[in-house]
MOPAC internal coordinates of N, CA, C and O (Angstrom, degrees):
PM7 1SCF
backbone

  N    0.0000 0     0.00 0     0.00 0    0    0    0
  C    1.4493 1     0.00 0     0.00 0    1    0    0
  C    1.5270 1   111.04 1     0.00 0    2    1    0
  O    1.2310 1   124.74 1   148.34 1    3    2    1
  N    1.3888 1   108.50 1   -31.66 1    3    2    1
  C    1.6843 1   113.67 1  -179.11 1    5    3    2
  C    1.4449 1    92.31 1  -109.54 1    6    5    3
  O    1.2310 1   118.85 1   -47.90 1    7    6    5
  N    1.7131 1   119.80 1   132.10 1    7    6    5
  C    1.4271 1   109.71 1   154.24 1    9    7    6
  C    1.6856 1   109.80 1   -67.18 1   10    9    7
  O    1.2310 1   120.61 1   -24.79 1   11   10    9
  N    1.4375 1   116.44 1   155.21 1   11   10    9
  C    1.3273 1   121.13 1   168.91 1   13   11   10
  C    1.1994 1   129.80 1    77.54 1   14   13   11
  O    1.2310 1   125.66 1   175.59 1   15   14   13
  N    1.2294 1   106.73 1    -4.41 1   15   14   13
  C    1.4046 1   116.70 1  -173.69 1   17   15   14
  C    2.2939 1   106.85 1  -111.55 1   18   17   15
  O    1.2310 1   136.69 1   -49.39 1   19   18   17
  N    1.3721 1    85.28 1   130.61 1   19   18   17
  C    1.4552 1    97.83 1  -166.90 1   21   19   18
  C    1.5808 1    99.21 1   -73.22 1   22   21   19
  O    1.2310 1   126.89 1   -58.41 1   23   22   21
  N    1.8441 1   104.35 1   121.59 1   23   22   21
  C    1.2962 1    92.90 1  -154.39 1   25   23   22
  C    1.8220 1    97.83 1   -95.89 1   26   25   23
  O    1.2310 1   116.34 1  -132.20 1   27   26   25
  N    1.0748 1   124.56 1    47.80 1   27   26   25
  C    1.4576 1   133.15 1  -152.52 1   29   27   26
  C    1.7452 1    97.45 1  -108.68 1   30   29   27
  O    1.2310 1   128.10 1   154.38 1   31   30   29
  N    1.5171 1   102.00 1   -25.62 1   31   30   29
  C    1.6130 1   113.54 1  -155.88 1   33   31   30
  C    1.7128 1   107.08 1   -68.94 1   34   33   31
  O    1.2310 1   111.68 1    -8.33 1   35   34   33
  N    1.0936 1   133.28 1   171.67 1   35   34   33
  C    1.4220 1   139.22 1  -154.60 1   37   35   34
  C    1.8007 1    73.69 1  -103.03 1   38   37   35
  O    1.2310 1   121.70 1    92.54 1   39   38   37
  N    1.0124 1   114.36 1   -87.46 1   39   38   37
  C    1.7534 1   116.99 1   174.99 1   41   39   38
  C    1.2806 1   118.39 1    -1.70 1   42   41   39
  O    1.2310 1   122.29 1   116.14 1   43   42   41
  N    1.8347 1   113.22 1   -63.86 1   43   42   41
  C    1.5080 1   110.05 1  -145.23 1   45   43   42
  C    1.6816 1    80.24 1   -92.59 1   46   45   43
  O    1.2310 1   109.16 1   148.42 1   47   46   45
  N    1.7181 1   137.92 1   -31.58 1   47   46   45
  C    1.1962 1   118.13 1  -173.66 1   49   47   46
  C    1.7298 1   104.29 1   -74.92 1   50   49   47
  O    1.2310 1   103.60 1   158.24 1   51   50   49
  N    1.1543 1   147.79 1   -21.76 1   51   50   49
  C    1.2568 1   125.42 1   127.61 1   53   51   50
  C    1.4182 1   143.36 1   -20.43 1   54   53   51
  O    1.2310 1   129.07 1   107.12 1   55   54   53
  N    1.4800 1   100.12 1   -72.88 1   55   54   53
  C    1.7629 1   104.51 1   169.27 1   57   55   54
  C    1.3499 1    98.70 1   -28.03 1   58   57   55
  O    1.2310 1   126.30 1   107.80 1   59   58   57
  N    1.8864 1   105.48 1   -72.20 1   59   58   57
  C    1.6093 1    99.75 1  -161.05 1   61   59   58
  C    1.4976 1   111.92 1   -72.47 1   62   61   59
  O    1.2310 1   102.60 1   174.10 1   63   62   61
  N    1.1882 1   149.49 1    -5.90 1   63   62   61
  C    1.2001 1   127.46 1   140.13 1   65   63   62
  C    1.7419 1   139.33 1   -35.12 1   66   65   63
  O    1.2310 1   140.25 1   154.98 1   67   66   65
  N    0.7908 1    78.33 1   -25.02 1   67   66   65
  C    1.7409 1   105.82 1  -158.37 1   69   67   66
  C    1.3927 1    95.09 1   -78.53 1   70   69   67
  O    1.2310 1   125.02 1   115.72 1   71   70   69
  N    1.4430 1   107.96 1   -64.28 1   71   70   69
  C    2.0081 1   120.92 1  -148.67 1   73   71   70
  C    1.9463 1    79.80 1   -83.20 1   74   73   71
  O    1.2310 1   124.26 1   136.15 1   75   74   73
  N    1.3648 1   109.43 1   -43.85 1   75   74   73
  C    1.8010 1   101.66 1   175.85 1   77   75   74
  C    1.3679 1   132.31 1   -49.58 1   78   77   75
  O    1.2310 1   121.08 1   146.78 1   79   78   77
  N    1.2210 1   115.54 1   -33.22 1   79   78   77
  C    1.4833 1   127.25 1  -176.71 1   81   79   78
  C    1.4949 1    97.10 1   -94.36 1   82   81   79
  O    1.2310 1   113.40 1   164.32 1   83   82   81
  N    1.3694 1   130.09 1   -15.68 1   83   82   81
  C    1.4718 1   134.33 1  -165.42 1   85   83   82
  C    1.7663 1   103.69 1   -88.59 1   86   85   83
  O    1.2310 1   131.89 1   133.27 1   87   86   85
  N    1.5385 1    94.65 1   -46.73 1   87   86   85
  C    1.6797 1   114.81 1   167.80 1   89   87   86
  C    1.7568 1   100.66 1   -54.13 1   90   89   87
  O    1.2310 1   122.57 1   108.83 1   91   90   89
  N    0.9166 1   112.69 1   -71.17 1   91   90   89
  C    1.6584 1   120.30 1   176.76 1   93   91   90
  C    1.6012 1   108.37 1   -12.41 1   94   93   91
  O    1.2310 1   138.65 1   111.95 1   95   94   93
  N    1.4441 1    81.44 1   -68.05 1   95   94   93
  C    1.3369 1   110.29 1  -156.33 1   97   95   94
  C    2.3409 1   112.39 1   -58.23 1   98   97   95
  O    1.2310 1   141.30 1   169.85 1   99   98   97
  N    1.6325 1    76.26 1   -10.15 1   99   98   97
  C    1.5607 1    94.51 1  -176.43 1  101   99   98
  C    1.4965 1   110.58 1  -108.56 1  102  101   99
  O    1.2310 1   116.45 1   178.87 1  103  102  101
  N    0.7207 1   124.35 1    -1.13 1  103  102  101
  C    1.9402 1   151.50 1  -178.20 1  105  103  102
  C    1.2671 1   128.25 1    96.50 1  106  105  103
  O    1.2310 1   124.09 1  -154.14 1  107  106  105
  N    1.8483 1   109.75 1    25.86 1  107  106  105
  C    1.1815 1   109.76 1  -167.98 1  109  107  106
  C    1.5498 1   123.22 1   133.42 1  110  109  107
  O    1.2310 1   110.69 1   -23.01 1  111  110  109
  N    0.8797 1   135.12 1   156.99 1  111  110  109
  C    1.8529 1   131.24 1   160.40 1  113  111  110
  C    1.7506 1   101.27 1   -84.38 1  114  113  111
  O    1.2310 1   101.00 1   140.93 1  115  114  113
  N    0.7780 1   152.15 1   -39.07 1  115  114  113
  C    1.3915 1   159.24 1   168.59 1  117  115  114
  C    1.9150 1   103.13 1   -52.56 1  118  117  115
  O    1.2310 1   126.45 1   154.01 1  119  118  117
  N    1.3539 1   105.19 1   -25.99 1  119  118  117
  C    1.4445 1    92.96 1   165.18 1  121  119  118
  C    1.7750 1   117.68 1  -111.79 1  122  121  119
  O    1.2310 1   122.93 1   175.58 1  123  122  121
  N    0.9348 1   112.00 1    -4.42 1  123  122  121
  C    1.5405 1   109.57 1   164.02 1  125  123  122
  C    1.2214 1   134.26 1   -59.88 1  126  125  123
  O    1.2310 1   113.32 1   -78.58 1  127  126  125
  N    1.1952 1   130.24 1   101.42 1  127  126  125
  C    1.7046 1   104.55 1   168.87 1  129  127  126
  C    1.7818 1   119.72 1   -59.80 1  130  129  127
  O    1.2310 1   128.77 1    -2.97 1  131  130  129
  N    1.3908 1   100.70 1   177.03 1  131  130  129
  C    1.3960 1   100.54 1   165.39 1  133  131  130
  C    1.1386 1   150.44 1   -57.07 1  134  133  131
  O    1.2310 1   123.26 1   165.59 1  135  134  133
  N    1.5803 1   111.35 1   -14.41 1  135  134  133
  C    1.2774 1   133.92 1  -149.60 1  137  135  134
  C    2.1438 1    83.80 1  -103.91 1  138  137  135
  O    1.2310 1   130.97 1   142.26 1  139  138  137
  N    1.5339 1    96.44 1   -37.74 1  139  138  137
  C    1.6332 1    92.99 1  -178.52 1  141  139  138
  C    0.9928 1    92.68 1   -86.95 1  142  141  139
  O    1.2310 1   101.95 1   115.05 1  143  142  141
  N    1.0664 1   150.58 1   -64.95 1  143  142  141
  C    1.8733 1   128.30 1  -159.74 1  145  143  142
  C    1.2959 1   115.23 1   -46.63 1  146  145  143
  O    1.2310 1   122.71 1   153.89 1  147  146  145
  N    0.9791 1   112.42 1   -26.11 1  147  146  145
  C    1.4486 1   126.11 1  -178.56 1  149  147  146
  C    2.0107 1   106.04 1   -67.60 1  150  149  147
  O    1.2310 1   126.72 1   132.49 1  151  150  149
  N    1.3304 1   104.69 1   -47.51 1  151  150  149
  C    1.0398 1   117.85 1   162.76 1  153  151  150
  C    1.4087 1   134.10 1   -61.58 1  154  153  151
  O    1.2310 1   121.67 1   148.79 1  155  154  153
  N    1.3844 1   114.41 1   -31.21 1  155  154  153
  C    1.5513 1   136.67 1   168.66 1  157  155  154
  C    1.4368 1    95.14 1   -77.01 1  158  157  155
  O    1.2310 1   107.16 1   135.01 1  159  158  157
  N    1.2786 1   141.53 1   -44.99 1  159  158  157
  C    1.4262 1   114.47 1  -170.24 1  161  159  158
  C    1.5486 1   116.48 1   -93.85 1  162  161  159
  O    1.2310 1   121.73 1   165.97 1  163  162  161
  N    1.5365 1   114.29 1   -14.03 1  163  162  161
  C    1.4324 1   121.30 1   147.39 1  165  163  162
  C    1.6919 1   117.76 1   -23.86 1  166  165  163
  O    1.2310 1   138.04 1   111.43 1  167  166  165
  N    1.6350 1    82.64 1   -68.57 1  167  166  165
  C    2.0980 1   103.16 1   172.25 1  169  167  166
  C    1.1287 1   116.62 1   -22.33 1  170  169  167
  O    1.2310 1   137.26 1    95.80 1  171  170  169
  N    1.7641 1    84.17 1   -84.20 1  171  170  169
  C    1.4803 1   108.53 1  -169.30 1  173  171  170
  C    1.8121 1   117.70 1   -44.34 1  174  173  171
  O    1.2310 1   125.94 1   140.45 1  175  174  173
  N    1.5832 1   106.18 1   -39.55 1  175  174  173
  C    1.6503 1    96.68 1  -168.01 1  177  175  174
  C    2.0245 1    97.06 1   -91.41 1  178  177  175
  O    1.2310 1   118.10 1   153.46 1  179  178  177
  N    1.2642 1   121.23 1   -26.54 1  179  178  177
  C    1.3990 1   106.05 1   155.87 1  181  179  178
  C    1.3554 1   120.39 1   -43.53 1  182  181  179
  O    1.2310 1   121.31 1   143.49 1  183  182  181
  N    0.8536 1   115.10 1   -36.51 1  183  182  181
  C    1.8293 1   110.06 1  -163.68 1  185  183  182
  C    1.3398 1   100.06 1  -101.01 1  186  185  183
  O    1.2310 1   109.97 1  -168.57 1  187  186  185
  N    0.8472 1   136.43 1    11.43 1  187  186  185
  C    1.7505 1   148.14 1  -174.61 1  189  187  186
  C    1.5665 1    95.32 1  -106.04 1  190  189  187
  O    1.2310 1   118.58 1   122.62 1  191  190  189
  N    1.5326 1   120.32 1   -57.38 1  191  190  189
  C    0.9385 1   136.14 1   179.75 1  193  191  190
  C    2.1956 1   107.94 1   -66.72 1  194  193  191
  O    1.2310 1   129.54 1   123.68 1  195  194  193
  N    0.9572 1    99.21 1   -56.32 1  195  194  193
  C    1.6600 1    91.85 1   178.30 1  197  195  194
  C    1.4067 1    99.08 1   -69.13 1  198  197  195
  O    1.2310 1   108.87 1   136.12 1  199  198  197
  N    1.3979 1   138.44 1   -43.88 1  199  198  197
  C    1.8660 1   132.93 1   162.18 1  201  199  198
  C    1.7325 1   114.58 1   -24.90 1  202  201  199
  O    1.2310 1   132.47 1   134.30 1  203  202  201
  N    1.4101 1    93.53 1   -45.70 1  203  202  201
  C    1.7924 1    90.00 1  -175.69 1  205  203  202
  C    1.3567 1   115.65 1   -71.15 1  206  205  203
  O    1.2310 1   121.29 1   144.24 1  207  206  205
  N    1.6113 1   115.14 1   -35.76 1  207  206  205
  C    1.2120 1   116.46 1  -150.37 1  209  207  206
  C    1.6644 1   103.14 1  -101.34 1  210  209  207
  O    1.2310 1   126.58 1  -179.55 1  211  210  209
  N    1.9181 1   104.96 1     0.45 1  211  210  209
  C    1.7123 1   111.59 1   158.13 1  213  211  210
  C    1.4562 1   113.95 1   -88.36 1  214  213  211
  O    1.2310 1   121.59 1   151.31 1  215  214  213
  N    1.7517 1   114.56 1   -28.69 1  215  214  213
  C    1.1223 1   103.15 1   159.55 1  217  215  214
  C    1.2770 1   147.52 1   -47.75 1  218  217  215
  O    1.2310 1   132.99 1   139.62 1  219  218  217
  N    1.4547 1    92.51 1   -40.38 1  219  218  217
  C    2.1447 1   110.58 1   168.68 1  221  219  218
  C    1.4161 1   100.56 1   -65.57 1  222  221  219
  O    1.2310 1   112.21 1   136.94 1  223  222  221
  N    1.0721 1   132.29 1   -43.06 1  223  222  221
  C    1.2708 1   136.87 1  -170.73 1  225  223  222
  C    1.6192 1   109.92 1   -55.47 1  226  225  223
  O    1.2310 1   125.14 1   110.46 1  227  226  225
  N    1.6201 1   107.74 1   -69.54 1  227  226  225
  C    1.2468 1   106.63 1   156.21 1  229  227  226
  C    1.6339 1   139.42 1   -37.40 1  230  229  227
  O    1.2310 1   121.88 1   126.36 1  231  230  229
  N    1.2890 1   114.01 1   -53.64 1  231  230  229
  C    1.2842 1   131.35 1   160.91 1  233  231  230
  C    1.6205 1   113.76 1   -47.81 1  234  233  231
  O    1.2310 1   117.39 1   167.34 1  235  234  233
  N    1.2204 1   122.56 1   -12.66 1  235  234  233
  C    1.5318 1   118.54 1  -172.69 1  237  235  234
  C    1.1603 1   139.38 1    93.84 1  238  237  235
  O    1.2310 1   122.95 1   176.11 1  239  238  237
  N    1.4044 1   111.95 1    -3.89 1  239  238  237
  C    1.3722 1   138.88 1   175.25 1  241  239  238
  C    1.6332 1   108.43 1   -66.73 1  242  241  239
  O    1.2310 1   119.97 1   -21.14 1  243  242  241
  N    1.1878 1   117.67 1   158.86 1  243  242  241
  C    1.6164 1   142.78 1   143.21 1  245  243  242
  C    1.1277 1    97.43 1   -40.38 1  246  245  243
  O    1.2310 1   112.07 1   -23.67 1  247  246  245
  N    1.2495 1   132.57 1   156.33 1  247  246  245
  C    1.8571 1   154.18 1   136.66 1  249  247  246
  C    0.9943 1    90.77 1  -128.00 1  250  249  247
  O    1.2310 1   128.28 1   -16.49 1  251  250  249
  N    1.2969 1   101.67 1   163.51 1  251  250  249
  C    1.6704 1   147.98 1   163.53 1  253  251  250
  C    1.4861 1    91.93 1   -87.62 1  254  253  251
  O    1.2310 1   118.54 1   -89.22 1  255  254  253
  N    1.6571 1   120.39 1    90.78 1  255  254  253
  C    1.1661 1   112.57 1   157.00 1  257  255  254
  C    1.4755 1   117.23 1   -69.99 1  258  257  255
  O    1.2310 1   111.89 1   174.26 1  259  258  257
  N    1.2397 1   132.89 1    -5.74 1  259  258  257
  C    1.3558 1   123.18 1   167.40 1  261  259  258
  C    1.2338 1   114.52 1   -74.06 1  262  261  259
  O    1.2310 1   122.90 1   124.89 1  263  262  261
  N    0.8650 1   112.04 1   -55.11 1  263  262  261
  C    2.0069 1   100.88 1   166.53 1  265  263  262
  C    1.3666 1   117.35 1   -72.23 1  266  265  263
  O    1.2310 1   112.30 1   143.68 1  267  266  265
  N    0.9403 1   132.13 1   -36.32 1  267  266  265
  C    1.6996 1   118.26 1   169.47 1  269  267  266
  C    1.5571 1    95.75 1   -57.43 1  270  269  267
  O    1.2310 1    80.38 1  -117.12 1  271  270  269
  N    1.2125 1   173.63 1    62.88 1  271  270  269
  C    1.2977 1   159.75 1   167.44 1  273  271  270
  C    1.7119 1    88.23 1  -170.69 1  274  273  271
  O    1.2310 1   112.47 1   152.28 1  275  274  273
  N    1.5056 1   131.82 1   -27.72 1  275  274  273
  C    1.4896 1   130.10 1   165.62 1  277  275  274
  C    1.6389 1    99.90 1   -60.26 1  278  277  275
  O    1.2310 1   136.28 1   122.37 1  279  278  277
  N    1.1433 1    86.08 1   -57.63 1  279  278  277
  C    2.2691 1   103.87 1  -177.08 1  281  279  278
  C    1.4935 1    96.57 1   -44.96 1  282  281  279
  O    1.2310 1   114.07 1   116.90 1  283  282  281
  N    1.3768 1   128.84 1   -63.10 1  283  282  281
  C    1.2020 1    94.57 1  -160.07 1  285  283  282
  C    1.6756 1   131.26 1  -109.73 1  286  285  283
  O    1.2310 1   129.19 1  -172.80 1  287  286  285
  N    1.8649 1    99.89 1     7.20 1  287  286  285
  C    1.0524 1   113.62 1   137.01 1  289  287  286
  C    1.5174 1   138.43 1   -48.71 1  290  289  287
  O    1.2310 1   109.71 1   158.62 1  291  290  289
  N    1.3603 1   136.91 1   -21.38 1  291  290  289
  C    0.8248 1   162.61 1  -172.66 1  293  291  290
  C    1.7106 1   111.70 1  -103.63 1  294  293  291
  O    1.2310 1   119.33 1   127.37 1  295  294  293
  N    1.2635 1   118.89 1   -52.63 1  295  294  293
  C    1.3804 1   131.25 1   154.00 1  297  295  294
  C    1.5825 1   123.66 1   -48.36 1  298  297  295
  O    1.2310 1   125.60 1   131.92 1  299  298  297
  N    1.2436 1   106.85 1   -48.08 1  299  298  297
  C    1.7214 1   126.69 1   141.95 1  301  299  298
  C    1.4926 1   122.38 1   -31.35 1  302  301  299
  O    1.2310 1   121.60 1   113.42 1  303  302  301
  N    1.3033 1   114.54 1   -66.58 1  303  302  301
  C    1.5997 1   106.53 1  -175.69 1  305  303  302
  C    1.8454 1   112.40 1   -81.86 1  306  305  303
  O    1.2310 1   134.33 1   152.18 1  307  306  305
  N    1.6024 1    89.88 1   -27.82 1  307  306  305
  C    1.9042 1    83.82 1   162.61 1  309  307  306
  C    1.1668 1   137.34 1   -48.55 1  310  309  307
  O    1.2310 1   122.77 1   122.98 1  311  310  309
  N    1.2885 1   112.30 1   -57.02 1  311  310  309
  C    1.2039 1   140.64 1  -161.20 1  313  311  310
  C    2.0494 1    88.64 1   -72.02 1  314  313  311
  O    1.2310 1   120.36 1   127.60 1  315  314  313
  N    1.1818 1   116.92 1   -52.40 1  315  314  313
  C    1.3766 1   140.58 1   168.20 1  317  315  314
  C    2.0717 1    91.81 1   -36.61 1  318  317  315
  O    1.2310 1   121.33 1   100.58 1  319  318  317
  N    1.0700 1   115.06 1   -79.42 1  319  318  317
  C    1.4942 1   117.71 1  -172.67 1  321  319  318
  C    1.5435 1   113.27 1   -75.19 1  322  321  319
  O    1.2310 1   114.06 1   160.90 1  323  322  321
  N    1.6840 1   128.85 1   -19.10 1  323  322  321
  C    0.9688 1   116.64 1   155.56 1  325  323  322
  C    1.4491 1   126.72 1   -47.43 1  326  325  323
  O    1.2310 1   134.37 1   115.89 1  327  326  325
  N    1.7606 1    89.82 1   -64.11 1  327  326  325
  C    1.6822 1   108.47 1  -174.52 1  329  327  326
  C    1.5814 1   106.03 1   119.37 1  330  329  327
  O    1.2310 1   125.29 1   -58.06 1  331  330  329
  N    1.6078 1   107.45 1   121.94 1  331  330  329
  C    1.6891 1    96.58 1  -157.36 1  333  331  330
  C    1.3865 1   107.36 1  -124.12 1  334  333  331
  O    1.2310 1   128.01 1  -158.61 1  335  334  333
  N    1.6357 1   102.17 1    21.39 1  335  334  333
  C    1.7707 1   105.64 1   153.84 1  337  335  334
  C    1.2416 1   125.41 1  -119.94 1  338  337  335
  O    1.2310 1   117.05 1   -55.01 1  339  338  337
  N    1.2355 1   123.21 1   124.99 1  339  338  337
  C    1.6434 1   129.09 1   172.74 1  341  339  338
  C    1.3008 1   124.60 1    -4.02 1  342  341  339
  O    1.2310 1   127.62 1   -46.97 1  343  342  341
  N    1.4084 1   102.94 1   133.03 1  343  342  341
  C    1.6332 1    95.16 1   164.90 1  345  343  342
  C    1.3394 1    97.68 1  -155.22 1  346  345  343
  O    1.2310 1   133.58 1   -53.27 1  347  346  345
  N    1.9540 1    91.35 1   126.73 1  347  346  345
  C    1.3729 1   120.81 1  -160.33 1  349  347  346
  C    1.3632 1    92.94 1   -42.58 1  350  349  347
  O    1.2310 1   113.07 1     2.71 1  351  350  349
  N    1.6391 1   130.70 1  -177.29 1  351  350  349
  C    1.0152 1   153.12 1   121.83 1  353  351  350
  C    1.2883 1   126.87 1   -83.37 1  354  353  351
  O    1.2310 1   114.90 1   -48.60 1  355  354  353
  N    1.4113 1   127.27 1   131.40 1  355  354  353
  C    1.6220 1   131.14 1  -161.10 1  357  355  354
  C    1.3981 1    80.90 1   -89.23 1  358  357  355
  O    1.2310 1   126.39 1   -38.61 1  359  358  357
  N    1.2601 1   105.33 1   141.39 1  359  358  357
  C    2.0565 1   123.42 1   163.24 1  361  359  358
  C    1.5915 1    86.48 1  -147.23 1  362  361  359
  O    1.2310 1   104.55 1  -132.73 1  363  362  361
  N    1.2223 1   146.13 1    47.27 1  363  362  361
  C    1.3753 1   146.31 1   157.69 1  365  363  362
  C    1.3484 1    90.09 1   -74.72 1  366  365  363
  O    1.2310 1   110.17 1   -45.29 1  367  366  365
  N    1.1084 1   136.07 1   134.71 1  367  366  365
  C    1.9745 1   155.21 1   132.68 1  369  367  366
  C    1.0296 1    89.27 1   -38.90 1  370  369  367
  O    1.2310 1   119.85 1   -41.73 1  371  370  369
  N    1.7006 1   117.89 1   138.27 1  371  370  369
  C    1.5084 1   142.70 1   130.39 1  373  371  370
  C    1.2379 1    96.36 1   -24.84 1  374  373  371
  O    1.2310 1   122.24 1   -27.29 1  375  374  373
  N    1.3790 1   113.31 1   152.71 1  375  374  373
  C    1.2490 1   108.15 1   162.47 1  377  375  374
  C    1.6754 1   114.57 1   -72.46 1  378  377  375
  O    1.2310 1   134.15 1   128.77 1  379  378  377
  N    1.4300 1    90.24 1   -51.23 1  379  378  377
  C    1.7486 1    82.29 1   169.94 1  381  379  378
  C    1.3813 1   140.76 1   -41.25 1  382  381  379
  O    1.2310 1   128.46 1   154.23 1  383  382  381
  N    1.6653 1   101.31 1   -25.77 1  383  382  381
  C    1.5087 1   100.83 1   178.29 1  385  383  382
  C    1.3136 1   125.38 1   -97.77 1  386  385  383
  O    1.2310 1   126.34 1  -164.95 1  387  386  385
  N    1.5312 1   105.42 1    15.05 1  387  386  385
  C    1.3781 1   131.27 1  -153.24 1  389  387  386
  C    1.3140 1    90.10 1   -99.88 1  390  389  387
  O    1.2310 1   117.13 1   113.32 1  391  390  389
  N    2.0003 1   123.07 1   -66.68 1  391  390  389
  C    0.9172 1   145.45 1   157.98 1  393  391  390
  C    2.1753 1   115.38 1   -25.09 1  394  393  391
  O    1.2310 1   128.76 1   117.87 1  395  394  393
  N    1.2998 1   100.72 1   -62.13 1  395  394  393
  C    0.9844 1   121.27 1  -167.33 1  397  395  394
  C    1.6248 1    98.15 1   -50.26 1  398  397  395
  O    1.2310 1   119.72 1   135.01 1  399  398  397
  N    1.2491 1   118.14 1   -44.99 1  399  398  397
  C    1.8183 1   137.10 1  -175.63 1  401  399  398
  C    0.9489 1    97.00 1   -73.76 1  402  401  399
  O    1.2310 1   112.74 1   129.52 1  403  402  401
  N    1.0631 1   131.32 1   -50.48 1  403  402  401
  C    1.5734 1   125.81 1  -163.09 1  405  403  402
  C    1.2135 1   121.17 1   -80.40 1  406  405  403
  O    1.2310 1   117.51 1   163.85 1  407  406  405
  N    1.7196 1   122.35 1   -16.15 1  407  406  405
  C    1.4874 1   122.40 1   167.68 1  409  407  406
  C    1.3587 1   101.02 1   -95.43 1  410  409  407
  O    1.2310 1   120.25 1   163.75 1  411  410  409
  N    1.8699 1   117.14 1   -16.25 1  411  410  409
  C    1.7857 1   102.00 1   168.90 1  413  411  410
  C    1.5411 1   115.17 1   -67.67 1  414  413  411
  O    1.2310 1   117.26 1   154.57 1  415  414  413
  N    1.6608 1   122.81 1   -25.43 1  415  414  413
  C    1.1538 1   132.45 1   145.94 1  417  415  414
  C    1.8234 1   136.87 1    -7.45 1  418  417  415
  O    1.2310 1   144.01 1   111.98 1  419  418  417
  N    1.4710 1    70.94 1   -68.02 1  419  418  417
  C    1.7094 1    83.00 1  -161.28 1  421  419  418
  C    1.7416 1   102.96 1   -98.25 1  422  421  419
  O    1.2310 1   123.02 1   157.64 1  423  422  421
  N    1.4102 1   111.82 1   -22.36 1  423  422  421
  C    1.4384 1   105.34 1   162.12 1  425  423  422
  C    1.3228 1   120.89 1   -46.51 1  426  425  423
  O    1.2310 1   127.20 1   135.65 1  427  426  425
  N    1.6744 1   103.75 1   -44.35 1  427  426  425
  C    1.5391 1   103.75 1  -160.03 1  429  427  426
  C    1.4995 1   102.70 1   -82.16 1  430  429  427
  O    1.2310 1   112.01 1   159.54 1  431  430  429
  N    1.4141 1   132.68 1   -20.46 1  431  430  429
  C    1.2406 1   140.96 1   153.70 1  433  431  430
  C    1.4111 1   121.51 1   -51.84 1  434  433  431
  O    1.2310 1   114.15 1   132.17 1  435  434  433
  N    1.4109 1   128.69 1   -47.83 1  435  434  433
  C    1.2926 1   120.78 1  -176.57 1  437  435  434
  C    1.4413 1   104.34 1   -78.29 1  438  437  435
  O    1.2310 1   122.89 1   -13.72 1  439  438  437
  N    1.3014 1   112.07 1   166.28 1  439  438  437
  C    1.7862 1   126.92 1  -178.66 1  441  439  438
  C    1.1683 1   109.00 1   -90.18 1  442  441  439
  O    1.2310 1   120.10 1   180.00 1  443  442  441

């Protein structure tokens, strides 16, 4: 999903978790344009980035609540211009290819 980037890292297989299930969640990478993927990986590395800085949080640490509240303000209007309800993916058959199966079907059934 990133050129150059070693995709081995605990981080970037996050990132791409994230922007993948986000793509999903949009009907796919095959339905995105560029202008949204671009937007999905915005997401994905915001929320990677506000993830770490709940982790410290959790862990007991200080945060920068000013940037954790930038993070997810920002995660906010994405998600806002992505679009943050599902949309199915069509797997309906052509009809033609529907047809097309269904007499490869019954050929292989009849004697």
């Amino acid at each position: 999903m990133l050129p150059g980037v070693d995709g081995r890292t605990v981080i970037y297989r996050r990132f791409r978790d994230i922007a993948s299930q986000v793509a999903l969640d949009q009907g796919g990478l095959d339905q995105l344009s560029e202008a949204r993927l671009q937007l999905v990986r915005r997401f994905a590395a915001t929320a990677v980035l506000a993830e770490q800085l709940e982790a410290a949080l959790a862990n007991g640490q200080e945060i920068n609540v000013e940037r954790h509240a930038l993070l997810c303000s920002t995660l906010t209007r994405l998600a806002h211009r992505i679009g943050i309800d599902r949309r199915a993916k069509n797997v309906t058959p052509a009809l033609r290819d529907y047809l097309e199966e269904r007499a490869t079907v019954v050929s292989e059934v009849e004697p």
